[in-house]
C-alpha positions as CSV (number, residue, x, y, z in Angstrom):
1,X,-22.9,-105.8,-54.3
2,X,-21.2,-108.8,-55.4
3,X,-17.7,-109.9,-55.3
4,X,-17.4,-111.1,-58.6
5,X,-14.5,-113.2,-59.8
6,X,-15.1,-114.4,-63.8
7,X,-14.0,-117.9,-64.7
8,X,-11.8,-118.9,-62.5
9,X,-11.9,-122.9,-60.8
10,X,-14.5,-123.3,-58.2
11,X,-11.1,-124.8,-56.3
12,X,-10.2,-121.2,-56.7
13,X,-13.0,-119.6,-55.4
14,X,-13.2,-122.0,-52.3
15,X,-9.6,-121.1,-51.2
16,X,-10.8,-117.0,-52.0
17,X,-13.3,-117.3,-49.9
18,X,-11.6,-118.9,-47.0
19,X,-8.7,-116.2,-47.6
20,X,-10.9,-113.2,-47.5
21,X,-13.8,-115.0,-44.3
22,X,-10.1,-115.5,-42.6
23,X,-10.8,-119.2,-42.5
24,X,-9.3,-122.2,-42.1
25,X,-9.9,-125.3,-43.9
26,X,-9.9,-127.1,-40.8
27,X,-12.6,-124.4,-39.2
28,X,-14.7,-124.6,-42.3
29,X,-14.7,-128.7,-42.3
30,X,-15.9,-127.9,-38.5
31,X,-18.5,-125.5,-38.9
32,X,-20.2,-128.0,-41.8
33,X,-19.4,-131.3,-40.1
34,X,-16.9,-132.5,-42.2
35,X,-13.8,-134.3,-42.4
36,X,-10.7,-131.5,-43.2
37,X,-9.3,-133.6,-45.9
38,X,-12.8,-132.9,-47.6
39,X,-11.8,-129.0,-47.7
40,X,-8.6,-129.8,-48.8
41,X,-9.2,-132.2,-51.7
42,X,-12.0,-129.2,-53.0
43,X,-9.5,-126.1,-52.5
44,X,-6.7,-128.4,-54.1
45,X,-9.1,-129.0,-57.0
46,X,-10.8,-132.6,-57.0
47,X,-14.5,-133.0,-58.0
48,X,-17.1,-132.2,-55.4
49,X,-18.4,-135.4,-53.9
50,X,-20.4,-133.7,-51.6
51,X,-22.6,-131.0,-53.4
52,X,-25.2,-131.0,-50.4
53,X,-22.3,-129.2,-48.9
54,X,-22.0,-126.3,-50.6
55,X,-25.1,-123.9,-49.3
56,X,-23.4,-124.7,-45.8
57,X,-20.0,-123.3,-47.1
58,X,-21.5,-120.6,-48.1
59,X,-23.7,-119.8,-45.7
60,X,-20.7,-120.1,-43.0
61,X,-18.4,-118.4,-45.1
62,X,-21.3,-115.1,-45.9
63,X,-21.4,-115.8,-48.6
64,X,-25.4,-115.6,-50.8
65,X,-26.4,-119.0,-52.6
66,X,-24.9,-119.7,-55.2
67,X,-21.8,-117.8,-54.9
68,X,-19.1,-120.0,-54.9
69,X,-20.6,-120.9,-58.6
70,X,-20.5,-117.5,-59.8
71,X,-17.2,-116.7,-58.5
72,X,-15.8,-119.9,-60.2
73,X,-17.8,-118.7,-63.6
74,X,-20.1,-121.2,-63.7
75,X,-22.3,-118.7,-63.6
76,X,-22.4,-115.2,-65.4
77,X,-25.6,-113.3,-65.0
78,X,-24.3,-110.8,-67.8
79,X,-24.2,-113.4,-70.9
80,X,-28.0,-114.1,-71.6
81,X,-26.4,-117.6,-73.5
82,X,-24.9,-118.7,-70.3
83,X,-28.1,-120.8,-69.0
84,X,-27.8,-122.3,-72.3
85,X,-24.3,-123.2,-72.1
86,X,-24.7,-125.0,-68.5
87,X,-27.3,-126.9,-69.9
88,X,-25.2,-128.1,-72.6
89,X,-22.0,-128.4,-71.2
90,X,-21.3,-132.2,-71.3
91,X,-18.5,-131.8,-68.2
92,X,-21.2,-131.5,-65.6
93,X,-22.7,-134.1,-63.5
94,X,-26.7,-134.4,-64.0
95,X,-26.5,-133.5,-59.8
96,X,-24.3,-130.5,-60.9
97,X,-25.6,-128.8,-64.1
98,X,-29.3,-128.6,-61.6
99,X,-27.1,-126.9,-59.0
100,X,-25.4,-124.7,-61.3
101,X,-28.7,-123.9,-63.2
102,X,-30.6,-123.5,-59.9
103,X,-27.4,-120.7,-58.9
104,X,-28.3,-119.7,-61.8
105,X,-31.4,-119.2,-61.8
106,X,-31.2,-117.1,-58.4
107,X,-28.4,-115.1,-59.5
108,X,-30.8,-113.9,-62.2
109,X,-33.2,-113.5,-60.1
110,X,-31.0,-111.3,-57.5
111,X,-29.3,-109.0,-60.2
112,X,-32.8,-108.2,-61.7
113,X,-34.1,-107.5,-58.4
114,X,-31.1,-105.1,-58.2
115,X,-31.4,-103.4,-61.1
116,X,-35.3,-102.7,-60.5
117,X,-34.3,-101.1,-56.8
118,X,-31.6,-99.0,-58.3
């Protein structure tokens, strides 16, 4: 099951995640190869600069893909208009909105799977 935390900042959900793994910043920035300050500038809620990064947060934080993004409500496999409304949403970067959409697009894909096993 997922740990599902609705529309709050993806700084938010960073700094949850940490919290609940136990994790550091400075353990994170290790175990993904970078700089500290990186960790700190996300949780303290300046733009991602390095998206690349964050399927190694969450895979050394347990976290499934996409995760972070559904916890920050990017995300919300419940509202069948919400694909829509990251494709539209002018506050994304192009690099962004195909992350989003591809977290998206395997939540989706995850919660359906679900719901035919249950």
């Amino acid at each position: 099951m997922w740990c599902r935390v609705p529309h709050v900042s993806f700084a938010k959900a960073l700094a949850g995640a940490l919290q609940i793994g136990s994790m550091s910043q400075a353990e994170l920035a290790r175990q993904i190869d970078v700089h500290p300050s990186t960790i700190g500038r996300w949780v303290d809620g300046r733009p991602l600069d390095q998206l690349d990064q964050v399927a190694a947060m969450e895979d050394a934080l347990g976290l499934r893909r996409g995760q972070l993004f559904i916890d920050a409500g990017y995300v919300d496999v419940d509202i069948p208009s919400a694909r829509s409304a990251i494709e539209h949403d002018g506050t994304l970067s192009p690099m962004l909105r195909r992350i989003v959409l591809d977290a998206y697009d395997s939540a989706h894909r995850v919660a359906a799977d679900d719901v035919a096993n249950a």
